[in-house]
N, C-alpha and C positions, 0 to 999 in steps of 0.2 A: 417355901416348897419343900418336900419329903425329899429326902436321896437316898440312894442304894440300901447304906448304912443302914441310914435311920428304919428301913424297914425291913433290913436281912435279908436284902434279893443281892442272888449273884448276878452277874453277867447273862448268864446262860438260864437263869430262871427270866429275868429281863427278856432274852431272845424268845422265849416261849409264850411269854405274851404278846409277841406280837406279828402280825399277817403283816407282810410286806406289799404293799399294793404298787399293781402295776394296772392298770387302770386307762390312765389318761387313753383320751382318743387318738392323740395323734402321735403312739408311741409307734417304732418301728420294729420289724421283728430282732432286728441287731440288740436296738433297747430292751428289747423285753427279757432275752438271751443274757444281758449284762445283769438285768435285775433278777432274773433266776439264779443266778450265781451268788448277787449279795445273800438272796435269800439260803442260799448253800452255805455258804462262807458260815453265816452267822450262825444258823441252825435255829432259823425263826420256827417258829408253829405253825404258820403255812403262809404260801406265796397265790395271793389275791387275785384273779387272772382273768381273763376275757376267753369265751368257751373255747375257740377256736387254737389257743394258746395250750392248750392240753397235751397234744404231743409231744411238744417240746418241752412243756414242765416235767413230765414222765422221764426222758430221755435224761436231762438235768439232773433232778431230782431225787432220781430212782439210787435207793440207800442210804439218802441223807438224813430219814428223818424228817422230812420238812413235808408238809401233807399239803397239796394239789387244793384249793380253793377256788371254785367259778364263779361268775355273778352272772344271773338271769334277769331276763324282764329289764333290764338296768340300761338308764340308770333312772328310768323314770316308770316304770313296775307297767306299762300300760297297756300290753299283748292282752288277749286273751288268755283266757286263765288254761283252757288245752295247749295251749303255745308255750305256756309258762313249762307246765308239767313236760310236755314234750323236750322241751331245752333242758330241764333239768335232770331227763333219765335220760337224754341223749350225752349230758354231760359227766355223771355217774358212771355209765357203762365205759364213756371213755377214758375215763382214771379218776376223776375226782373224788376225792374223799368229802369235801364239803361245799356246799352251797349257799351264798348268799341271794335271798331274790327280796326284790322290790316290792313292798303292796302295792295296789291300787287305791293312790292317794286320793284321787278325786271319791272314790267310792267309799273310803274312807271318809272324807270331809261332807262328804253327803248325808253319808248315816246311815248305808246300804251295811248293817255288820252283815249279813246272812248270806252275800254274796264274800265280803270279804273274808269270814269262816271261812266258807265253804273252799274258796282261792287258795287260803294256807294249809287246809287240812289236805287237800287234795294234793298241794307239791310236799306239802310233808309225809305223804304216804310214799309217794313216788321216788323220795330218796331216801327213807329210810328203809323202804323193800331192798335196794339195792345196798343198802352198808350204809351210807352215809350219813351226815348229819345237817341239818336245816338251820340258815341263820337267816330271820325276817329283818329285813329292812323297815326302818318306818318312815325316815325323812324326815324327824322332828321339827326342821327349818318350817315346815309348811303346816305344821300338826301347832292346837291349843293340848293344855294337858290334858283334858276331859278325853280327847283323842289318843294319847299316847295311854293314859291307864285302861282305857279299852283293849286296844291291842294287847299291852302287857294281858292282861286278865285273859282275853282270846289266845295267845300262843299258851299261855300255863296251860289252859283245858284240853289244846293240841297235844301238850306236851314236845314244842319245839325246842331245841339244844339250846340256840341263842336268841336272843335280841338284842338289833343292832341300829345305834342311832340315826346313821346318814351314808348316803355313799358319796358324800364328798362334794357331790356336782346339784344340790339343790338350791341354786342361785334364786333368789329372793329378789323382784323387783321393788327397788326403793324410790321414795321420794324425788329424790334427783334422776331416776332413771336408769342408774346404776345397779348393776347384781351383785348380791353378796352371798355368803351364807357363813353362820357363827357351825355347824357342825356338832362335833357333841359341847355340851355345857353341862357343868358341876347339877345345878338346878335339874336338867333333866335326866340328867344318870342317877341322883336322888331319887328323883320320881320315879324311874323302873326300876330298880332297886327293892324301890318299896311296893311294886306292885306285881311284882310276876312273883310264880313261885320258888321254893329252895331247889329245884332242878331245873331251871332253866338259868343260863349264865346273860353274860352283857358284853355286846361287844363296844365299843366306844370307835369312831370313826369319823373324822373329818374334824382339822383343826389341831390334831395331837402329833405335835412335832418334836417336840423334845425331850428327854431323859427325865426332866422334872417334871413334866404334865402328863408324861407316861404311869410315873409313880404315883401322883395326884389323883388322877384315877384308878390307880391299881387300888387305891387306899379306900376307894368307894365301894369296891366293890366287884370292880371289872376285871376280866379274865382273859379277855382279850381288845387287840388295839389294833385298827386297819393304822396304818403308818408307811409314807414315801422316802420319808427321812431316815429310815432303817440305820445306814451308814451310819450319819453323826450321832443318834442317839447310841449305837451300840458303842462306838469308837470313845463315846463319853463312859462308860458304865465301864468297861475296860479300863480306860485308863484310871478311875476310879478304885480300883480294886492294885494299882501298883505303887 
């Protein structure tokens, strides 16, 4: 695996890559409070949040640097697409700087593209009238690649900021009955990489825990990293530079 070194990242450029997610369902708002602060402390790139959590990231947040992040439709993209847009310029106006939303998988894996167009162009209008900037979800756990190089290809012609592989929670029924989900993989950060255009970036999310799979991706390509392990990975990259 890459470290710091080897690829001339500081600490602080390390921090920049990466959105702090606070996410889980059954976080309280004390947790959430705690995790807006890691995300201060550090002076990540932005702290990952649940719409309603807006006030308090404002309140937090306000002068650090660290830009307000929501997720819509999440975590399974499957509102109606006015729902969608409504959550997202409701979340905008309330402070957010950027948006993560979900597609519609199943419409997706159907092969409805003309609905799903029309889904992202419609929330990417609605946040970037307001300032912000658009990060598409795809949920690659559930996606074949013929699926993920569509999207890629759909958001370039959008012209969305990001795409992003997973939101974490796309648990996979297995064999035994069991849910899993692998999150991002090398294999499919390759593949958007190679498929969206030089203005749309990569977020990588779900699975990437630590300071050396942080870099590992950063080395693909990606710019930015959903990440709950903020702590250890920074506390590593730190001590790395003493």
């Amino acid at each position: 695996m890459a470290t710091s070194a080897d690829m001339g990242m500081t600490s602080s450029q390390i921090a920049k890559l990466i959105d702090h997610s606070l996410l889980h369902p059954t976080m309280t708002d004390q947790e959430i409070l705690a995790g807006l602060e890691v995300a201060k402390k550090y002076k990540v790139a932005a702290a990952c949040i649940k719409p309603y959590c807006i006030p308090a990231a404002k309140t937090v947040l306000d002068g650090s640097g660290v830009l307000i992040c929501a997720v819509i439709g999440f975590p399974h993209g499957n509102s109606t697409t006015a729902i969608k847009v409504l959550e997202a310029e409701e979340a905008v106006k309330a402070g957010a700087h950027e948006i993560d939303m979900v597609v519609n998988v199943g419409k997706v894996l159907g092969g409805d593209w003309d609905y799903v167009t029309d889904e992202i162009r419609a929330i990417n209008e609605a946040v970037v009238k307001h300032g912000a900037k658009l990060k598409v979800i795809f949920e690659n756990d559930y996606l074949e690649d013929e699926h993920i190089i569509r999207l890629c290809e759909i958001c370039t012609d959008i012209s969305v900021a990001f795409v992003k592989t997973s939101t974490g929670y796309g648990f996979v029924k297995q064999p035994n009955g069991m849910y899993s989900y692998k999150g991002a993989t090398v294999p499919h950060l390759k593949l958007m990489k190679a498929h969206v255009g030089p203005a749309v970036q990569i977020k990588a999310a779900g699975g990437v825990r630590t300071l050396s799979e942080i870099l590992t991706v950063a080395s693909l390509g990606v710019t930015r990293v959903g990440a709950s392990a903020t702590t250890a990975i920074m506390e590593e990259a730190i001590s790395r530079e003493n």
